[in-house]
N, C-alpha and C positions, 0 to 999 in steps of 0.2 A: 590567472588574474585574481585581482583583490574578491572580487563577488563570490568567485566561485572556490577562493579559498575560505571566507565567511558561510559560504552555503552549507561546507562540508561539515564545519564545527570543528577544526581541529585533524578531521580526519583524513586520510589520504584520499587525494580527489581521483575522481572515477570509480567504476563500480568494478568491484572483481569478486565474483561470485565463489571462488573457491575462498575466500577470507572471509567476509559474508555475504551471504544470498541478497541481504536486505539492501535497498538503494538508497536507504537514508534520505531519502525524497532530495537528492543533491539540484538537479536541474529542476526540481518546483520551487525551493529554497532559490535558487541563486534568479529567475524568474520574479519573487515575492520582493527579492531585495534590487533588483534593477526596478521594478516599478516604483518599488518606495523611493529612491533615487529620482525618478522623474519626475516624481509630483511636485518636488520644491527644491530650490536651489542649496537651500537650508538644512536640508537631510545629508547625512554623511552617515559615511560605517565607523561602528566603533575603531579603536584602536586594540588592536591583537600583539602589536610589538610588547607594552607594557601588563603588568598585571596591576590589580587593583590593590588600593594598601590600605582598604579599611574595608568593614563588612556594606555600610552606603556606597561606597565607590562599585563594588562587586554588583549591588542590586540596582543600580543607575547604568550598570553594561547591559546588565542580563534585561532589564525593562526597555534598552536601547536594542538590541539582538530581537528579542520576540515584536517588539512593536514592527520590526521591520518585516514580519513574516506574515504577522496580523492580513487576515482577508480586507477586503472591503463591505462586510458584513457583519465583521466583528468577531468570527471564529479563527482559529489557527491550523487551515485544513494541513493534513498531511498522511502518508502512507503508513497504516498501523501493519503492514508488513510484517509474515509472520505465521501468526495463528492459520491454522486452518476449519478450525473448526467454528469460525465467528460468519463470517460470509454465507455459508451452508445455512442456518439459521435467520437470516435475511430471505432469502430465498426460494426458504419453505414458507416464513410467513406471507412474501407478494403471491407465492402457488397458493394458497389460503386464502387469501382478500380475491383471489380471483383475476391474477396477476393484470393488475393495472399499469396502464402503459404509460401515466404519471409519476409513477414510482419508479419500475425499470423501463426505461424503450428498450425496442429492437437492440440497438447501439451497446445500450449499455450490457444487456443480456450476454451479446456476442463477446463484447470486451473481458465480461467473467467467466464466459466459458474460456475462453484462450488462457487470461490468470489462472484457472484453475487447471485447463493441461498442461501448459509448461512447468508449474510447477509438479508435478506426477513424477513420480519415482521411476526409476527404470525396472522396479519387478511389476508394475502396473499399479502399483497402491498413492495413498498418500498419507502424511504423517499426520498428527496433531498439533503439530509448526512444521515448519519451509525446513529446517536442521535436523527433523527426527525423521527415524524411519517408518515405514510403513506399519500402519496401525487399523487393525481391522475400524475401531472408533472413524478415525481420518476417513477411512478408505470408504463406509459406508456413505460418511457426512458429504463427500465429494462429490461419489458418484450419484447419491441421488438427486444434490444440488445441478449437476450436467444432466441429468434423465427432465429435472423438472424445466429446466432454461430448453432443452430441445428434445422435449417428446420425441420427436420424430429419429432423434440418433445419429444423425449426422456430425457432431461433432468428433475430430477423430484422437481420440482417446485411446491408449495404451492398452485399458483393462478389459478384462473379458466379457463379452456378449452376457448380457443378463441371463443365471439360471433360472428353468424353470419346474415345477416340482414333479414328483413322478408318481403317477398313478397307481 
């Protein structure tokens, strides 16, 4: 359909991870542009048939495109998909403040530990992005980020039982 060919940008619609991992935030995108659709009879989608024939025409789509994705806050959330090494870093600093349940809940904790096993490599590691391979950096960043969201260990993750040193 028209939304969810807009969502895509262009791209082939659906997520197929062997081409890229990344989901292009396709179903939050085409979500952002059905509500902005609802709010007024007035709102419509750009036109994708034609291209633009001046440099103003070009920035009159592109200002029509992102207004449509625009929050109701005023930011333009979406899936910075990818890095691995950025989350890990979040993570340590709520373990730091003393993990406040303002910052992350329960919910959301759980929710990044799962982002972070699925994407896990099949030798047990994980890269410094979703496309690279396993990288001692990654691998540290990852697993201590799941050690800190679940002390306790229960998440079940690929990689090996923590060592511990020899006397």
């Amino acid at each position: 359909d028209a939304i969810m060919e807009m969502a895509c940008g262009g791209r082939e619609v659906g997520f197929n991870p062997s081409k890229n991992p990344n989901s292009c935030d396709q179903i939050f995108r085409a979500q952002q542009i059905k509500s902005y659709l609802s709010i007024s009879p007035n709102h419509t989608l750009p036109c994708t048939k034609t291209k633009p024939n001046t440099p103003l025409e070009a920035a009159k789509k592109a200002i029509h495109f992102y207004s449509m994705l625009q929050t109701e806050d005023g930011h333009w959330a979406g899936d910075y998909g990818g890095p691995h090494f950025l989350m890990p870093g979040v993570i340590i600093a709520w373990y730091v403040m003393g993990r406040p349940d303002e910052m992350l809940d329960k919910h959301q904790c759980n929710m990044m530990m799962h982002y972070i096993t699925v994407h896990q490599q099949t030798d047990g590691g994980w890269g410094t992005h979703i496309e690279s391979p396993s990288t001692m950096f990654g691998t540290v960043l990852n697993y201590v980020a799941l050690r800190l969201l679940d002390p306790h260990n229960k998440h079940t993750s690929k990689a090996p039982p923590p060592c511990s040193a020899q006397s």
